[in-house]
C-alpha positions in Angstrom: 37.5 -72.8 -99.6 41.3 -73.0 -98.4 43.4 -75.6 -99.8 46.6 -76.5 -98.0 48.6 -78.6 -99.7 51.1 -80.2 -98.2 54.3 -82.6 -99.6 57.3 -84.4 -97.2 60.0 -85.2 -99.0 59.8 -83.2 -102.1 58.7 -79.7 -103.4 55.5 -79.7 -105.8 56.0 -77.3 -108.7 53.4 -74.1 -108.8 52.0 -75.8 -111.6 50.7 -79.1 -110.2 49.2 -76.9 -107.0 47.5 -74.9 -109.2 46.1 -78.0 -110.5 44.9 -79.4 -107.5 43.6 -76.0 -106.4 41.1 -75.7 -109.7 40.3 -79.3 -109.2 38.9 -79.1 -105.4 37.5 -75.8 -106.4 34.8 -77.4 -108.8 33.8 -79.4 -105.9 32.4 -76.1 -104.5 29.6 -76.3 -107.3 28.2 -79.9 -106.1 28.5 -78.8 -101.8 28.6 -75.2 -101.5 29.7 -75.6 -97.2 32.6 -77.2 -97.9 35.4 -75.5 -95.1 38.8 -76.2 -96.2 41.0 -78.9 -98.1 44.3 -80.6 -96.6 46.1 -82.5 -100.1 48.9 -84.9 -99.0 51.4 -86.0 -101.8 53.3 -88.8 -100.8 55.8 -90.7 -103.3 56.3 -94.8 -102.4 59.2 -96.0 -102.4 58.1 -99.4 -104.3 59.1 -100.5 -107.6 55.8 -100.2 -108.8 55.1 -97.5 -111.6 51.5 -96.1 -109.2 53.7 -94.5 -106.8 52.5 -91.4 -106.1 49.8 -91.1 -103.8 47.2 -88.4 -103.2 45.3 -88.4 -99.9 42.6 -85.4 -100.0 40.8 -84.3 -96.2 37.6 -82.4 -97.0 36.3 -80.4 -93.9 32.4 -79.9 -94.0 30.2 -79.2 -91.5 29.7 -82.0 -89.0 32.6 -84.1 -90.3 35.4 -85.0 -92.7 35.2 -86.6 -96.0 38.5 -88.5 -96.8 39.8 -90.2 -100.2 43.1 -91.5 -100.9 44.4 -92.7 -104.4 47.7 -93.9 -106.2 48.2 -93.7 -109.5 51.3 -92.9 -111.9 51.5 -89.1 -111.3 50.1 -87.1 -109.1 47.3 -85.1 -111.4 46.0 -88.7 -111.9 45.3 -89.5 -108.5 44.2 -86.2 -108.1 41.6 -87.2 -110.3 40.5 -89.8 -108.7 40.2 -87.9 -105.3 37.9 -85.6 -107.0 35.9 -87.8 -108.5 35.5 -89.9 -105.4 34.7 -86.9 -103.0 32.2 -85.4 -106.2 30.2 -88.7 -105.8 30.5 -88.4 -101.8 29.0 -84.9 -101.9 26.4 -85.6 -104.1 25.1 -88.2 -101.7 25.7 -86.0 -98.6 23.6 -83.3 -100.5 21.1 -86.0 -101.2 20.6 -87.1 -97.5 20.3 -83.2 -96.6 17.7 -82.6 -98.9 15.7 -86.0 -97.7 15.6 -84.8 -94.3 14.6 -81.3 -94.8 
């Protein structure tokens, strides 16, 4: 799967796009078509402490799953992308099998 991350307005360390790239490579193991990954990283300019915001574009055949999340710091909402798009792939799997 290629993951292109991409972040206006500031430059991600290696370290937190290795992160991403491990986490959106586990996905691989619940939906095994999965094309490519665009990651969006977008800071808010809000007093609020949740202001980072990750915004994950899955390519699979036949459509696009997307998931965006805020949280304090960007491997959080990361985290939450994942977790969301695991549970979305599960049940895509799910409605594959039932019509085969």
């Amino acid at each position: 799967m290629k993951v292109n991350v991409q972040t206006p307005n500031f430059v991600a360390d290696v370290k937190l796009i290795n992160f991403i790239e491990k986490k959106l490579s586990k996905l691989e193991q619940f939906y095994d078509r999965i094309i490519s990954a665009n990651v969006y990283l977008k800071v808010q300019n809000t007093s609020e402490k949740q202001n980072k915001i990750t915004e994950i574009l899955l390519n699979v055949p036949g459509s696009e799953l997307i998931v965006k999340k805020g949280a304090k710091t960007f491997e959080a909402a990361t985290d939450e992308c994942v977790h969301s798009l695991e549970r979305q792939l599960k049940k895509r799997k799910e409605k594959q099998r039932a019509h085969a």
